[in-house]
TIZAGU-257846 format. One record per atom (N, C-alpha, C): residue in one letter; x, z, y. Coordinates in pm, whole numbers, padded with zeros to 5 digits, always signed. Each point is the difference from the previous one (the first is absolute). Layout:
<rs>
aXZY
...
</rs>
This chain:
<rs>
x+12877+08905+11165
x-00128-00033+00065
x-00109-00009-00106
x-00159+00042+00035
x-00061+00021-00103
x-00144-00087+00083
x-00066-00046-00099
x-00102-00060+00064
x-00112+00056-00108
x-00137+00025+00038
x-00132+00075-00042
x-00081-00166+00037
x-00066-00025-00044
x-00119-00108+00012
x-00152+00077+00002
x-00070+00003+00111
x-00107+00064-00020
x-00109-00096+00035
x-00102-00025-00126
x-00068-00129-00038
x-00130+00039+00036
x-00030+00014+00057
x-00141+00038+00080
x-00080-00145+00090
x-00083-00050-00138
x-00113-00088+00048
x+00067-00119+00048
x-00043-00067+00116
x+00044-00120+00086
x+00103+00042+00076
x+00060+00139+00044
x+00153+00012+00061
x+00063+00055-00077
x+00101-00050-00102
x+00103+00084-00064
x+00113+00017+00062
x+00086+00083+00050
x+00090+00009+00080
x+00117+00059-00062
x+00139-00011+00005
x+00087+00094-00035
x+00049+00125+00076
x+00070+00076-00068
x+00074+00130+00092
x+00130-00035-00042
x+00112-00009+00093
x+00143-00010-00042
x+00032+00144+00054
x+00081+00010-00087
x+00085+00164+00021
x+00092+00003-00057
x+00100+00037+00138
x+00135+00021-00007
x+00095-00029+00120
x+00131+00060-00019
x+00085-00056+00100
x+00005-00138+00079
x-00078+00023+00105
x+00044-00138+00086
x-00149-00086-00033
x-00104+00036-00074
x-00162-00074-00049
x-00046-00033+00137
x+00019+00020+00091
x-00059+00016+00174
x+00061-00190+00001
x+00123-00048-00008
x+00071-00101-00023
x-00048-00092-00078
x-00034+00005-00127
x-00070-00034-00066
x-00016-00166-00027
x+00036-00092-00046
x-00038-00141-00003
x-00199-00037+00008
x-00017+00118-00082
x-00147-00014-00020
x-00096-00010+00147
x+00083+00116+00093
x-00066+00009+00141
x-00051-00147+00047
x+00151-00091-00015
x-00035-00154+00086
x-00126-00062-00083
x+00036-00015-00142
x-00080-00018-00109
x-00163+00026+00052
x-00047+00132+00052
x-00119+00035+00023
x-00030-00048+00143
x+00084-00050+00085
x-00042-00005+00120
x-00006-00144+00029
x+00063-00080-00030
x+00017-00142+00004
x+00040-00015+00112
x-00028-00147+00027
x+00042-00054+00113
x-00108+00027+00148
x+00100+00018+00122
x-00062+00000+00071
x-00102+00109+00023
x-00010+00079-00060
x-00018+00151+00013
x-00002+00129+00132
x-00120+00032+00038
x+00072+00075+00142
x-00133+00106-00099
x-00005+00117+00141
x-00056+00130+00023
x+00030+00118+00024
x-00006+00111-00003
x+00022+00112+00063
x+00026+00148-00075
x+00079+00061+00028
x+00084+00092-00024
x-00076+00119+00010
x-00049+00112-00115
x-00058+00084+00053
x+00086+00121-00065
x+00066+00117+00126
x+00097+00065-00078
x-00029+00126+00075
x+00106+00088+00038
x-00023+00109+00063
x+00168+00013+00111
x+00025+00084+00060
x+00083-00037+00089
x+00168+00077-00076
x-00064+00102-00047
x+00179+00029-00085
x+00020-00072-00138
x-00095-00058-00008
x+00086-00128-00138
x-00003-00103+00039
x-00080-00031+00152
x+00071-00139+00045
x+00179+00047+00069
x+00011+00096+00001
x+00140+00052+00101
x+00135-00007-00095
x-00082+00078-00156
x+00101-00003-00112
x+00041-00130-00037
x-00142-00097-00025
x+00047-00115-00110
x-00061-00105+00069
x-00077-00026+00106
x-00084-00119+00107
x+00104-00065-00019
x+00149-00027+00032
x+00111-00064+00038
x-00006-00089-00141
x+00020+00063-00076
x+00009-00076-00120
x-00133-00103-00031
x-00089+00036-00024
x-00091-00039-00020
x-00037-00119+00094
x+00032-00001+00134
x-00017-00097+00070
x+00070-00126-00050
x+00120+00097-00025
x+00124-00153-00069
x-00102-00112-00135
x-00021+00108-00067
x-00039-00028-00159
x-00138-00105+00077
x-00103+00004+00049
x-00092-00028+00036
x+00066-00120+00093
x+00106-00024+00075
x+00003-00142+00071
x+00096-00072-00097
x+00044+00043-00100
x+00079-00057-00116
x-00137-00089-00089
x-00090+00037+00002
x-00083-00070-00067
x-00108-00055+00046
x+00029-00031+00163
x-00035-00078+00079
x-00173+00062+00054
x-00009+00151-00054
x-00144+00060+00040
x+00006+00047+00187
x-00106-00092+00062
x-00010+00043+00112
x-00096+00110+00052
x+00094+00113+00048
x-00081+00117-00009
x-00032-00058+00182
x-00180+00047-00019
x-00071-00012+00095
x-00065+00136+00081
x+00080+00094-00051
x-00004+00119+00076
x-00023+00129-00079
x+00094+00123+00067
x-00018+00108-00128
x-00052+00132+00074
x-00084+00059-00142
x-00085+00121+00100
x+00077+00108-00060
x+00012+00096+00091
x+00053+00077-00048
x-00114+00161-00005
x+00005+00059-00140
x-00111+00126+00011
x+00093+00121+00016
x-00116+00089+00017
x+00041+00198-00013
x+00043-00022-00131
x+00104+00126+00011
x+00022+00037-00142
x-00109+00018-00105
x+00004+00033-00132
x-00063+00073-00111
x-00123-00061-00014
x-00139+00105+00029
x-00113+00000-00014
x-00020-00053+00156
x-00009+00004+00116
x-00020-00043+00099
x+00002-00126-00005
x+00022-00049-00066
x+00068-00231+00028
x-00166+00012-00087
x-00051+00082-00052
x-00119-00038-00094
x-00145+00041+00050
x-00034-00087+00194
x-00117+00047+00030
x-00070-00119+00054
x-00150+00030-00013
x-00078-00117+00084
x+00076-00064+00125
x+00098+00081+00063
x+00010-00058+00118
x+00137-00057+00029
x+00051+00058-00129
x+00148-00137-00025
x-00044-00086-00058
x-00079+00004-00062
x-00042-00119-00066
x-00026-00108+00095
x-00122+00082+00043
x-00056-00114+00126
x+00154-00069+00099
x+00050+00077+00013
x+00138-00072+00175
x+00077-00049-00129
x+00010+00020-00141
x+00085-00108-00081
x-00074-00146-00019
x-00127-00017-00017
x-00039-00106-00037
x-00056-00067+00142
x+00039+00032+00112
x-00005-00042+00119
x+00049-00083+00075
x+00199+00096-00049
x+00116-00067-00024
x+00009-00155-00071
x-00101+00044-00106
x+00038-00129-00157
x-00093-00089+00095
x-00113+00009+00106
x-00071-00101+00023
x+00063-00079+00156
x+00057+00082+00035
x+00097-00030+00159
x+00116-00066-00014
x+00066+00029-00188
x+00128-00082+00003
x-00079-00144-00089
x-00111-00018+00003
x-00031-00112-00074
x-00036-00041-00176
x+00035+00113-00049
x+00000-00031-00157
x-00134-00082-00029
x+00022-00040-00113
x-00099-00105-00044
x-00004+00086-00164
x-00087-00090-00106
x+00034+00038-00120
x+00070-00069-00081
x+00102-00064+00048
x+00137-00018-00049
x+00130+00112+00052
x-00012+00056+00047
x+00074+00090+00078
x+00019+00149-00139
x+00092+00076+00051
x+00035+00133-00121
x+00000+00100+00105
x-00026+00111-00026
x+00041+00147+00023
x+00143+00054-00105
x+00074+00019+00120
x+00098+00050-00121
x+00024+00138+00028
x-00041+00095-00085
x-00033+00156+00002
x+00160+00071-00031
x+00001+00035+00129
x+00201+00071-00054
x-00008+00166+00061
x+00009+00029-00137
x-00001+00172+00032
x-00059+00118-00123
x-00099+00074+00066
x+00048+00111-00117
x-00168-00018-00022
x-00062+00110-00105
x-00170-00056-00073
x-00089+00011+00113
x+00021+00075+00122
x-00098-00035+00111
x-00005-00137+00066
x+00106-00016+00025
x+00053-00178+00080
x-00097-00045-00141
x+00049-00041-00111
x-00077-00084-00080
x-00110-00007-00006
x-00073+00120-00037
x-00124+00023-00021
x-00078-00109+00215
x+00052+00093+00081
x-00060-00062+00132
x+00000-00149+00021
x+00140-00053-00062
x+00060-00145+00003
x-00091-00048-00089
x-00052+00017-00112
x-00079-00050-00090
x-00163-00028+00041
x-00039+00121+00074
x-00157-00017+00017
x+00022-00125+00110
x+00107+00011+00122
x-00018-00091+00124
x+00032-00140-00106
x+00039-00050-00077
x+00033-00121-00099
x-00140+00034-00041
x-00082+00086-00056
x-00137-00087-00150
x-00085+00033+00153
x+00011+00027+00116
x-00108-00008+00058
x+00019-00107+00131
x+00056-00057+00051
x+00105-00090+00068
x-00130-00128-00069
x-00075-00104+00104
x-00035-00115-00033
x-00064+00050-00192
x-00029+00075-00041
x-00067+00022-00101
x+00140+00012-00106
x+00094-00027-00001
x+00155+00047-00053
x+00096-00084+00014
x+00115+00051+00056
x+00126-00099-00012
x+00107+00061-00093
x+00078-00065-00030
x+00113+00046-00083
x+00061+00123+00031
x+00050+00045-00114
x+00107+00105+00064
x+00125+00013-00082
x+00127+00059+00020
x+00111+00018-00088
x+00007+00124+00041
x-00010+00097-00055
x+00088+00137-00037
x+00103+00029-00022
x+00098+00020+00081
x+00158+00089+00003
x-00004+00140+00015
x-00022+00062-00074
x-00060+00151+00020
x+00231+00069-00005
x-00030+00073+00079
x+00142+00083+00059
x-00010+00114-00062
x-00111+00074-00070
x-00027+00140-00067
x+00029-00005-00165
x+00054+00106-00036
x-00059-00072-00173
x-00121+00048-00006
x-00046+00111+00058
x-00175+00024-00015
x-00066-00142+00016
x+00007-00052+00117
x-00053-00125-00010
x+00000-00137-00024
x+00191-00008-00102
x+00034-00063-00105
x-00088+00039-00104
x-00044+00071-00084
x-00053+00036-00140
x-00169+00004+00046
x-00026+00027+00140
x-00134+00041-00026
x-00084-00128+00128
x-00019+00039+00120
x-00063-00081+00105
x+00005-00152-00013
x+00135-00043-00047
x+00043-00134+00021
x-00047-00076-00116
x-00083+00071-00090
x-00042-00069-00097
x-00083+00002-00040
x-00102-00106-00031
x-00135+00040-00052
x-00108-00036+00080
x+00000-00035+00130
x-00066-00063+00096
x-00088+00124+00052
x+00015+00097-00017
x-00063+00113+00112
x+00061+00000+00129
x-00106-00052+00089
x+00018+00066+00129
x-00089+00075+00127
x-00001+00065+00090
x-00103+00048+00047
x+00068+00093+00118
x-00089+00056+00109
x+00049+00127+00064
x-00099+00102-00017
x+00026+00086+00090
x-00056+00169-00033
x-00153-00033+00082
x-00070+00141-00002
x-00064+00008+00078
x+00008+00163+00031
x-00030+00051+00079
x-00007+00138-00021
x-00043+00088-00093
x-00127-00054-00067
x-00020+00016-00121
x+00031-00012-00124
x+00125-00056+00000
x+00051+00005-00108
x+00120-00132-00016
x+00094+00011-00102
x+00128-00104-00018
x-00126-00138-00058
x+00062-00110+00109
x-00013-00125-00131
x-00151-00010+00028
x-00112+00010+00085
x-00108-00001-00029
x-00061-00130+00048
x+00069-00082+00063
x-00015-00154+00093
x+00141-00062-00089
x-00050-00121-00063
x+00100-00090-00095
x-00049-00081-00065
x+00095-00110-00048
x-00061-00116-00094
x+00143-00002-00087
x-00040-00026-00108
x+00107-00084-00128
x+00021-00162+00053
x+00155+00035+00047
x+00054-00128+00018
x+00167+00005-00049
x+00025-00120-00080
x+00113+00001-00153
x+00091-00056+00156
x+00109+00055-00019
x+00133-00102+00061
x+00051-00076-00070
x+00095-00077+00100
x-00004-00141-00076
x+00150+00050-00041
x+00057+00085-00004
x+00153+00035-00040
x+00017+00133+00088
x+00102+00077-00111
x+00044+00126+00050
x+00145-00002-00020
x+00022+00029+00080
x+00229+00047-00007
x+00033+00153+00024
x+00036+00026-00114
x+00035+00176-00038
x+00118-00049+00020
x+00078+00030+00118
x+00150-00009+00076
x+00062+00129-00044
x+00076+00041-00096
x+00071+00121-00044
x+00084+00063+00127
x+00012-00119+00064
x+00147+00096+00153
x-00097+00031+00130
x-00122+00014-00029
x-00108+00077+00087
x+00024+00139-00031
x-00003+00011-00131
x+00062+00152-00043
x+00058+00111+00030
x+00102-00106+00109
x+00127+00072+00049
x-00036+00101+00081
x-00112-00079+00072
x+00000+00051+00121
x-00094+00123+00031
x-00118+00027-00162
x-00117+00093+00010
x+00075+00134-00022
x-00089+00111+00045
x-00003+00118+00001
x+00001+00037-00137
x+00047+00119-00034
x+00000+00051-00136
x-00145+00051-00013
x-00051+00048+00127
x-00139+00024-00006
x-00101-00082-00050
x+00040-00180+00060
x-00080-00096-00031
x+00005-00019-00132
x+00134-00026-00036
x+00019-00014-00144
x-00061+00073-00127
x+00000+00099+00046
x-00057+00100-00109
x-00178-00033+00033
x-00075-00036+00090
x-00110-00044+00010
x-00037-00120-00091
x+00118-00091+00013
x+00021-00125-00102
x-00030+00036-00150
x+00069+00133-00068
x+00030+00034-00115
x-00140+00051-00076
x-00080+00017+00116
x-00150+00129-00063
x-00060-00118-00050
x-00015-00141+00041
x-00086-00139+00023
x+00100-00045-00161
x+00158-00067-00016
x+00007+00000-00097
x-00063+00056-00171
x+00030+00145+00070
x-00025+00132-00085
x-00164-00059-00074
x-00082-00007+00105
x-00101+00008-00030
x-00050-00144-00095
x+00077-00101+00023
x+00038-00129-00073
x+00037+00040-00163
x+00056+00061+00024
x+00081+00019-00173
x-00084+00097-00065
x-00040+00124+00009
x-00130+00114-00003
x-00118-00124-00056
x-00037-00108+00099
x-00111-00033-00041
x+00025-00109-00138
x+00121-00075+00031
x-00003-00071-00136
x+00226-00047-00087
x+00054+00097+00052
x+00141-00082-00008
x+00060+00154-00038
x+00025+00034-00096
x+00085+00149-00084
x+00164-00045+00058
x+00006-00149-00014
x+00137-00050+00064
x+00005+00074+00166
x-00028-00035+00039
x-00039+00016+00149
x+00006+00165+00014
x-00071+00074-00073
x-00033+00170+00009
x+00127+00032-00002
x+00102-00036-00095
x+00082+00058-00041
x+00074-00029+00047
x+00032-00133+00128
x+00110-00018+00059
x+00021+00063+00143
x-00172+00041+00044
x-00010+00114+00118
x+00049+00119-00030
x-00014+00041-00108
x+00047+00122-00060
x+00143+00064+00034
x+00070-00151-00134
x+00122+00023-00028
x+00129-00014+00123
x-00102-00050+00113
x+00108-00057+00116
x-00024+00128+00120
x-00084+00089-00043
x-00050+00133+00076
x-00083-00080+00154
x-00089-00088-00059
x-00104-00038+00096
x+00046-00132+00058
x+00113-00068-00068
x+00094-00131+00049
x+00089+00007+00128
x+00050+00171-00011
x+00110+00008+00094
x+00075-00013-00093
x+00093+00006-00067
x+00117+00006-00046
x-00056-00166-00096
x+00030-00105+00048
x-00049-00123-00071
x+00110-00140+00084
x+00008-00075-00071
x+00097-00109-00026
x-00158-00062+00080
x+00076-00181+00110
x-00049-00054+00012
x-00056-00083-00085
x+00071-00012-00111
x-00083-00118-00111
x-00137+00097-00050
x+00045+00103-00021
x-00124+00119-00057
x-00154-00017+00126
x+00050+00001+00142
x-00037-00006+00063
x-00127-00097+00007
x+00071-00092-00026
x-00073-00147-00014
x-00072+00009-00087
x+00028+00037-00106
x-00050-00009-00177
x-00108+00113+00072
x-00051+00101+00045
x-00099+00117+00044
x-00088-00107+00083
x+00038-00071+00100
x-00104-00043+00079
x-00052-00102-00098
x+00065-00127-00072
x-00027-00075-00044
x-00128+00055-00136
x+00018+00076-00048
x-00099+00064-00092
x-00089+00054+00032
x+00005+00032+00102
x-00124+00077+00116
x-00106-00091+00050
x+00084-00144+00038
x-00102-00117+00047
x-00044-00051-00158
x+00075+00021-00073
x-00055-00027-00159
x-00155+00031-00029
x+00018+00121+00024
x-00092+00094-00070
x-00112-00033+00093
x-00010-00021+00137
x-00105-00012+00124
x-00057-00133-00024
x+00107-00120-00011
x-00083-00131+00018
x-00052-00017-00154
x+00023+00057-00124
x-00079-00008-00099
x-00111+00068+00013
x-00019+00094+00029
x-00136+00047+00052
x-00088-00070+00091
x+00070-00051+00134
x-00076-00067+00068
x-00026-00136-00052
x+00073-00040-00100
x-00047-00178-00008
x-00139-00021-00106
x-00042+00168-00065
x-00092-00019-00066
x-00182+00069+00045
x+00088+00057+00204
x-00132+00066+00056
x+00046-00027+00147
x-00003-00136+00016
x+00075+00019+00157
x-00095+00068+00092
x-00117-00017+00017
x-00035+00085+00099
x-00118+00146-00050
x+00069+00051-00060
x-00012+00178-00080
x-00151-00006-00028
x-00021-00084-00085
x-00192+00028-00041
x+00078+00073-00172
x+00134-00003-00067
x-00026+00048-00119
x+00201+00083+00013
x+00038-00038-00066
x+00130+00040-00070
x+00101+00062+00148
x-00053-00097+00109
x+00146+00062+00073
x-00058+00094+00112
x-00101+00072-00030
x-00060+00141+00052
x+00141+00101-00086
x+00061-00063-00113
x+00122+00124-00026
x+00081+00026+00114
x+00057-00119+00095
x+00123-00005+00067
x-00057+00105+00133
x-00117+00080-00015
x-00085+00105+00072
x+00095+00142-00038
x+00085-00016-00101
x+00030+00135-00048
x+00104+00062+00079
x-00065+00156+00052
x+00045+00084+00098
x-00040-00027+00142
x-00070-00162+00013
x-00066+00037+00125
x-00126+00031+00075
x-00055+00064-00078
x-00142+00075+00043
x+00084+00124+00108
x+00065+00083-00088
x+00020+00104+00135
x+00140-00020+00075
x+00019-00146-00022
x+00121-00014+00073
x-00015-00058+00081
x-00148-00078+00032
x-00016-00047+00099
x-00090+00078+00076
x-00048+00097-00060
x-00096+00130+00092
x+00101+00050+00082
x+00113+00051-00081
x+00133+00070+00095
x+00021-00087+00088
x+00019-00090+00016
x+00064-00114+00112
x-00130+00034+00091
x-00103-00077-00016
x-00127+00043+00070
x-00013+00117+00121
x+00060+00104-00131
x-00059+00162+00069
x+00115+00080+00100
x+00120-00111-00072
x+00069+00033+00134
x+00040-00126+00110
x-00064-00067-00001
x-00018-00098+00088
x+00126-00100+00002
x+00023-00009-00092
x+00156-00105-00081
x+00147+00062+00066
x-00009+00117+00053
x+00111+00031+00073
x+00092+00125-00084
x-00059+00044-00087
x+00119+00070-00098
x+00031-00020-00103
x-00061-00053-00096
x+00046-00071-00103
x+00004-00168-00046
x+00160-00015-00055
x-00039-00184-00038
x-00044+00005-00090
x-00083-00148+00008
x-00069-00007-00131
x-00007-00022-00129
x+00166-00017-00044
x+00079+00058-00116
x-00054+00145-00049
x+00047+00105+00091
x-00039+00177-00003
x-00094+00013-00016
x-00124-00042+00075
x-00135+00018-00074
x-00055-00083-00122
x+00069-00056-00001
x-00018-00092-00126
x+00065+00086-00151
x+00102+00073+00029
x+00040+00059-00062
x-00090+00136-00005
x-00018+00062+00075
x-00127+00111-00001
x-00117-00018-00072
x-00065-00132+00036
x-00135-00073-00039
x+00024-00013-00210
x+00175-00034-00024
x-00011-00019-00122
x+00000+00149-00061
x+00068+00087+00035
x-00018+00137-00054
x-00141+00064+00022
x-00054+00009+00099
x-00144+00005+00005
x-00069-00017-00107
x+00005-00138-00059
x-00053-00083-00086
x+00041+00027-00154
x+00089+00075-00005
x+00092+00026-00126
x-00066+00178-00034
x-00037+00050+00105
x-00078+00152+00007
x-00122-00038-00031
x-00087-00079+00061
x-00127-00050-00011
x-00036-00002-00161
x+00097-00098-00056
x-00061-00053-00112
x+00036+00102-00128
x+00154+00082+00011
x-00004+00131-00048
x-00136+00117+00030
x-00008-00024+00072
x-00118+00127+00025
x-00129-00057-00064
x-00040-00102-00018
x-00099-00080-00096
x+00010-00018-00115
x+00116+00041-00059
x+00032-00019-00152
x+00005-00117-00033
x+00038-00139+00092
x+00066-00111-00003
x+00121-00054-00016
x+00102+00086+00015
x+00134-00030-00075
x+00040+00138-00052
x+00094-00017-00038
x+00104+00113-00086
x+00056+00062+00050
x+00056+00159+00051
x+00061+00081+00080
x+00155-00088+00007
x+00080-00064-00157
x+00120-00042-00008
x+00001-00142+00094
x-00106-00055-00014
x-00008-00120+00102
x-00026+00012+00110
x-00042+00104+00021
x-00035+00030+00168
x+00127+00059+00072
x+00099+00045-00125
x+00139+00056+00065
x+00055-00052+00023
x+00027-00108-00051
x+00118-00165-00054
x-00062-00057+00138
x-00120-00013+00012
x-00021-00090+00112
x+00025+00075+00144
x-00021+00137+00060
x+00069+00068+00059
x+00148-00003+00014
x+00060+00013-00123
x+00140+00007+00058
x+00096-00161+00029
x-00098-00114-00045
x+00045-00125+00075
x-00025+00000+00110
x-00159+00060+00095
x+00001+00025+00103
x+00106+00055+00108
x-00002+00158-00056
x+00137+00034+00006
x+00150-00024+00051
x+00015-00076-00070
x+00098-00100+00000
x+00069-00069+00119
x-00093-00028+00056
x-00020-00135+00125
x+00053+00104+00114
x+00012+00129-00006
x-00018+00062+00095
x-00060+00139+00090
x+00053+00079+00056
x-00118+00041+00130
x-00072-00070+00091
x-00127+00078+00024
x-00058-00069+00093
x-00035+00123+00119
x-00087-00079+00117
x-00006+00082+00093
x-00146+00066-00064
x+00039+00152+00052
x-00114+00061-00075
x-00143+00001+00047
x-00073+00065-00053
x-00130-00002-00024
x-00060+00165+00087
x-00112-00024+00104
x-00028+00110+00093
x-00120-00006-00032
x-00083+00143-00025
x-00164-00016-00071
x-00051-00052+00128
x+00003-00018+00143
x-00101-00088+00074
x-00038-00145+00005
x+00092-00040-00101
x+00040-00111-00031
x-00175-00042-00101
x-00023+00093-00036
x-00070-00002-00127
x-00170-00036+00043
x-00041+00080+00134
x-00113-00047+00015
x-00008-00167+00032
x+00125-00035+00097
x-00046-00152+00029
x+00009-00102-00134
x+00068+00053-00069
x+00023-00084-00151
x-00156+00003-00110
x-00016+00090+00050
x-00170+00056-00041
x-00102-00129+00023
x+00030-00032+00127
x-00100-00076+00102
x+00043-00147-00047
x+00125-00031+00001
x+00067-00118-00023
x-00026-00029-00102
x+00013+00076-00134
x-00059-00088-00116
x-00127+00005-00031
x-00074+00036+00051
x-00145-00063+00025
x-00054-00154+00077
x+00132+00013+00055
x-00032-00146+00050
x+00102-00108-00029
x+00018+00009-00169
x+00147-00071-00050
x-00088-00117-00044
x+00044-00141-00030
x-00030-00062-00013
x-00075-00050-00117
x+00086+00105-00098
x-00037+00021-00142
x-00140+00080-00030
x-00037+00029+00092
x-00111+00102-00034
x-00157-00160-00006
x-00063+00063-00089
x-00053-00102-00032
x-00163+00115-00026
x-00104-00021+00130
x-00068+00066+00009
x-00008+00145-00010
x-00039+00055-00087
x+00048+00140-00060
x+00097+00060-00066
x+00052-00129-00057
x+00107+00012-00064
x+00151-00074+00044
x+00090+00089-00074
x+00129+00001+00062
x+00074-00066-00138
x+00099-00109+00041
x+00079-00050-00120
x+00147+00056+00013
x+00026+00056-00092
x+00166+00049+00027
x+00064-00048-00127
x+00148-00045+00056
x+00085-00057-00121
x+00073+00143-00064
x-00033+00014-00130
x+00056+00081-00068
x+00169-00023-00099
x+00079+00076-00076
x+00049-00023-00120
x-00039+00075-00102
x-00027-00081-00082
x+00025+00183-00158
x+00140-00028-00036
x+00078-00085+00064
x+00190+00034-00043
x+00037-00112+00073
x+00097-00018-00001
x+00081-00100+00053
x+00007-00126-00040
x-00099-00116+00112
x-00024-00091-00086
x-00104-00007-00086
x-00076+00079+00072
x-00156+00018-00098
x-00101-00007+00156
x+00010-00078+00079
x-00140+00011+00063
x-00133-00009+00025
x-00052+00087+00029
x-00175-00060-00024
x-00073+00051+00144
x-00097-00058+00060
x-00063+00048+00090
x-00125+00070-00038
x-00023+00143+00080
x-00099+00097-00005
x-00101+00030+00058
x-00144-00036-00010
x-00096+00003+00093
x-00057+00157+00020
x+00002+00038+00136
x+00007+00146-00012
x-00107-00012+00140
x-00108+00098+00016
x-00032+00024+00076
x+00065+00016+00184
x-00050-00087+00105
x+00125+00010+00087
x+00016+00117+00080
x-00157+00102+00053
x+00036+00076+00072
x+00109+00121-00095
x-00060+00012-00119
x+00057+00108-00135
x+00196-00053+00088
x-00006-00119-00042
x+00126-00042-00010
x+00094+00032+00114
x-00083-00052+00121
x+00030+00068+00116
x+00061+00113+00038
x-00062+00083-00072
x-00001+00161+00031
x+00132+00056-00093
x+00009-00056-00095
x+00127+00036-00067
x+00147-00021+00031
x-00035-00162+00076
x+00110-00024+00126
x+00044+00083+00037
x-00090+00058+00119
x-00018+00109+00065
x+00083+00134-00045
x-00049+00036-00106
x+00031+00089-00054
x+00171+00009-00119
x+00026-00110+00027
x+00102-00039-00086
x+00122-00012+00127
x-00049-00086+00109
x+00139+00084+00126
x-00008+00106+00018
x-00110+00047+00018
x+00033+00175+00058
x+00064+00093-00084
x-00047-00012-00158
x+00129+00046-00071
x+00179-00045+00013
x-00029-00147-00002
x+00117-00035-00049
x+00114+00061+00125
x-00050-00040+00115
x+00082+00074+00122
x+00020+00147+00003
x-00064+00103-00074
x+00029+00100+00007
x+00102+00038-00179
x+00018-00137-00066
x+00083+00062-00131
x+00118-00005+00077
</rs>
């Protein structure tokens, strides 16, 4: 079992990770006595693991006061779940002693999180994230928010949980598809600051062929690398605009195809090669570093491919990325592995290269 401490301001919270962390002594620890509130999950991981979780939760005497259940994926992340979730939170009574306890994969969190910092101005929340995507990435760091049509993430507030449980036997149960979504989010962890980390995506051919202790040791270095960043920019005015890297056009792709063909591992993984062409074609890194960092990409996997119609809505989408900052567009770069810097680049210029960078890439 591995525990991360992430020291951010007036809520410092831990992440436990590992076999059986869902269990946790710390859980009762954070909840105290007399403890109730509500369950916000989705309906096939309340079917897989609800059973359990119910146990663990009346073992420590938490009275759940009612659980919502969302759409899968990107769907659990709209104005109007939001709204019938925090409806729920006001019909079963919560007060601001009361918790949200967020059980599921980075959409559940991210949705579970905004209905908690926006709930009575914020109530608690605990994060049990069931994904490793949203073990290493959603469940930490206090981002939360839903979509709008216009774009991923554009309605949200920074709100820290009060504890996270990276449950390793959630594992069991994900898709190799999901998993490898998990690996692009690591990947992109170690790339930005952990050669340890690069080389253990590598050497494990994307962390399929990997030992559970290895397992652990990947996520646990992943929340490493994230809550040191965030404990010195929690809400992204400086340093943790890095943990951005690969998603400018990985969140255009999601966007442009309306979150329904790629997870956001895959475009995340696209968004980092993107980004690895970009800054080669600028004479910002080294052809040998731009290869090295490709073939860790690599690594993790196939993904579902890339169709040039894809390319105009990604066009449109990162024009309206969050990062774009008047005229200008901020993109997280490398000149090698473990060398990041952000690039202020003109946004429509930037735009257009998007553009022009799927429509190739789908036809190599």
């Amino acid at each position: 079992m591995r525990r991360v401490r992430v020291d951010v301001g007036q809520t410092p919270y831990d992440v436990v990770i590992g076999r059986g962390a869902s269990t946790h002594p710390q859980l009762r620890r954070c909840l105290g006595k007399g403890a109730g509130g509500i369950i916000i999950s989705s309906e096939p991981v309340m079917r897989l693991h609800g059973s359990g979780l119910m146990k663990t939760l009346g073992g420590v005497g938490f009275e759940v006061l009612g659980v919502v259940l969302l759409p899968d994926a990107e769907a659990a992340k709209t104005t109007r779940e939001w709204e019938r979730t925090i409806r729920v939170m006001a019909r079963a009574g919560l007060d601001r002693s009361s918790f949200v306890i967020a059980f599921g994969g980075g959409s559940i969190g991210d949705a579970a999180g905004f209905a908690a910092a926006t709930y009575m101005r914020g109530i608690r929340v605990i994060q049990i994230p069931t994904t490793l995507l949203s073990m290493v990435d959603s469940s930490v760091g206090g981002k939360t928010g839903v979509n709008l049509a216009e774009g991923k993430n554009l309605v949200g507030s920074f709100h820290q949980p009060s504890l996270v449980l990276a449950d390793l036997v959630f594992l069991k149960t994900l898709p190799a598809r999901e998993h490898q979504s998990g690996v692009y989010e690591i990947l992109k962890c170690g790339l930005l600051r952990s050669e340890r980390l690069t080389k253990l995506v590598e050497q494990t051919r994307g962390l399929r062929a990997t030992s559970e202790a290895q397992m652990e040791t990947a996520i646990a270095e992943a929340v490493r690398v994230k809550a040191r960043i965030v404990e010195g920019d929690e809400r992204e005015s400086g340093e943790r605009v890095l943990l951005n890297f690969g998603h400018t056009l990985g969140h255009a792709l999601e966007a442009a195809t309306s979150y329904r063909v790629f997870t956001h591992g895959e475009a995340v993984g696209y968004g980092m090669e993107f980004a690895v062409d970009f800054a080669l074609s600028l004479g910002l890194t080294k052809p040998h570093s731009a290869q090295h960092i490709r073939s860790a990409i690599e690594a993790v996997g196939s993904r579902t491919p890339l169709r040039p119609l894809m390319a105009r809505g990604a066009y449109r989408a990162t024009l309206s990325d969050k990062k774009r900052k008047g005229q200008k567009m901020n993109e997280v770069l490398l000149a090698g592995p473990q060398r990041p810097f952000v690039h202020r680049t003109d946004a429509a210029a930037f735009a257009t290269r998007v553009g022009e960078w799927i429509s190739a890439r789908s036809r190599s």
